[in-house]
C-alpha positions as CSV (number, residue, x, y, z in Angstrom):
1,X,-99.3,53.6,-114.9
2,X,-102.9,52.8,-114.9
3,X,-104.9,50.4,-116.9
4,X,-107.0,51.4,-119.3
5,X,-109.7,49.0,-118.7
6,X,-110.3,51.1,-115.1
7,X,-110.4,54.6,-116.6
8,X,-113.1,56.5,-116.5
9,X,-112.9,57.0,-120.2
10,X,-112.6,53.2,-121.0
11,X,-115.4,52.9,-123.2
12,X,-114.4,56.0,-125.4
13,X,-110.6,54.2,-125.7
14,X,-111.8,51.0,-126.7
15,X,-114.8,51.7,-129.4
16,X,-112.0,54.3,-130.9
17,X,-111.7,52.6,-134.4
18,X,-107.8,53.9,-134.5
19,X,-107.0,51.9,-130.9
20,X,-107.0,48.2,-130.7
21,X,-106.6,46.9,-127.1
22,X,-106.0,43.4,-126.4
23,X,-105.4,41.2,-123.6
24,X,-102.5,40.0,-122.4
25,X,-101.4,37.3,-119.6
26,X,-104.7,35.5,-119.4
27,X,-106.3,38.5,-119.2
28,X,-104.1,40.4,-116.1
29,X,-102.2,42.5,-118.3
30,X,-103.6,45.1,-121.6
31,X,-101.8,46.1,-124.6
32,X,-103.4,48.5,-126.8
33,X,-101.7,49.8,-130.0
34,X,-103.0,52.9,-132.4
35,X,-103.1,51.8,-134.9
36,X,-102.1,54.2,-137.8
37,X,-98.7,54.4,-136.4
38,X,-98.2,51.1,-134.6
39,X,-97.1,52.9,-131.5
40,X,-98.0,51.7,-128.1
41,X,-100.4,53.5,-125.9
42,X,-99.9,54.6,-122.1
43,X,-102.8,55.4,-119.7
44,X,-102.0,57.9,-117.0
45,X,-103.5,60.0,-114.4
46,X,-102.4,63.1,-113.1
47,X,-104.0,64.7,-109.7
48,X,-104.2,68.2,-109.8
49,X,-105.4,71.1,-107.1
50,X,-109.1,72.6,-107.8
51,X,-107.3,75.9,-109.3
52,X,-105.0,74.4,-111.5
53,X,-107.8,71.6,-112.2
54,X,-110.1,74.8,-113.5
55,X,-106.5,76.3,-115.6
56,X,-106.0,72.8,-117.0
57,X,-109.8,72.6,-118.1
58,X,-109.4,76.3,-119.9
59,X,-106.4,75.6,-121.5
60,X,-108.1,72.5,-123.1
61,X,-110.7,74.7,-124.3
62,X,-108.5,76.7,-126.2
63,X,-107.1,76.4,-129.8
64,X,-103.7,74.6,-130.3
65,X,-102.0,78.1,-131.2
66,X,-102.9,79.6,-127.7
67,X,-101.7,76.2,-126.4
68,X,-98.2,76.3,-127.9
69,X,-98.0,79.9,-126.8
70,X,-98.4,78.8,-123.3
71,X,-96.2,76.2,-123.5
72,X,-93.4,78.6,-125.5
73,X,-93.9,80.7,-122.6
74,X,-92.5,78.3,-119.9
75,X,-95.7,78.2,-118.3
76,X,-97.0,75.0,-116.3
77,X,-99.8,73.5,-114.6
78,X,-97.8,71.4,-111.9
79,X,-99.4,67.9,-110.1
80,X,-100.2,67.1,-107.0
81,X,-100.0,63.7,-105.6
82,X,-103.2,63.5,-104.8
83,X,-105.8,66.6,-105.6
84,X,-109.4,67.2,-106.4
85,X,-109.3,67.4,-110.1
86,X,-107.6,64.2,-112.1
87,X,-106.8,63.9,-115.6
88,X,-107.3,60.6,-117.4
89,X,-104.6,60.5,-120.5
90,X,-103.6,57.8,-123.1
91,X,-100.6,58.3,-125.5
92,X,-99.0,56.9,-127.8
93,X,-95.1,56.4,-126.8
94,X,-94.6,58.8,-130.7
95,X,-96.7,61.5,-129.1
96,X,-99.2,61.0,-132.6
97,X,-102.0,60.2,-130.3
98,X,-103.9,61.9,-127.3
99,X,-107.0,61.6,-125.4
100,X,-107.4,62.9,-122.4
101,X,-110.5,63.7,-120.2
102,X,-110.9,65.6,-116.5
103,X,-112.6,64.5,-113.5
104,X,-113.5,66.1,-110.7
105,X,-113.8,64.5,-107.0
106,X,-117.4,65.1,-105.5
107,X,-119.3,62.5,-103.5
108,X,-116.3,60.4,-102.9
109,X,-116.7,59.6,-106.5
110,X,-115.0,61.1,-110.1
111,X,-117.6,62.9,-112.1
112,X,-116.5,64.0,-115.7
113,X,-116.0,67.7,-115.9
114,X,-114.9,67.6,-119.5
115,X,-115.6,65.7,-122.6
116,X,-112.9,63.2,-123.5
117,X,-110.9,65.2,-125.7
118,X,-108.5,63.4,-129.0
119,X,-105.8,64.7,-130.3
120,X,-103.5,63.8,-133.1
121,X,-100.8,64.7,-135.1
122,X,-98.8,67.6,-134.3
123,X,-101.4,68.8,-131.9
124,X,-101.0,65.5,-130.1
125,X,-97.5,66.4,-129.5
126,X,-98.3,70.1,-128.0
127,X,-100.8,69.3,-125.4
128,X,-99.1,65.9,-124.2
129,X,-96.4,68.2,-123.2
130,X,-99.0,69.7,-120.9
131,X,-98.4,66.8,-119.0
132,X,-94.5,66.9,-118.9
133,X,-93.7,63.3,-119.0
């Protein structure tokens, strides 16, 4: 489990007026909480090859219909343990609440290849399956 305080996407999570993130254990541990449910969220980041980085970035494009169809169809995009694309993600333990963003590994550093994305709602539910936890 990461923190959310090192992601990439930090700054998006925390000035997300549905997400309140608060300090915990003088400051070592985090707890943040959206808000309209009250459900806890998770931060975590999956590794991915440079081909199934590029599928995973498609499929995001795509509408939620086309992404239930993939899902319905048993399809995956498996994880590596470590890999050239990563995917940042923080849910709500309900599944009512996803952001997720993808980075790619150039100059020994994580660049953004993709906006950071929100869902909610049903659609939450759908694409955190992506992710198989």
């Amino acid at each position: 489990m990461a923190k959310i305080k090192n992601l990439h996407m930090a700054d998006a999570v925390i000035s997300n007026n549905d997400i309140r993130v608060t300090s915990t254990f003088f400051g070592l541990g985090e707890k943040a909480t959206y808000l309209p449910t009250g459900s806890r969220i998770t931060a975590r980041v999956y590794d991915y090859t440079a081909s199934d980085g590029e599928r995973m970035a498609s499929l995001l494009s795509k509408s939620i219909d086309e992404i239930v169809q993939f899902v319905k169809n048993g399809n995956i995009v498996a994880n590596v343990p470590i890999g050239n694309v990563r995917a940042e993600t923080c849910v709500t333990a309900d599944n009512q609440f996803l952001m997720v963003q993808l980075l790619r590994f150039i100059d020994f550093d994580y660049r953004p290849m993709t906006d950071v994305q929100v869902f909610v709602g049903s659609d939450a539910e759908v694409v955190a399956s992506l992710f198989g936890d």
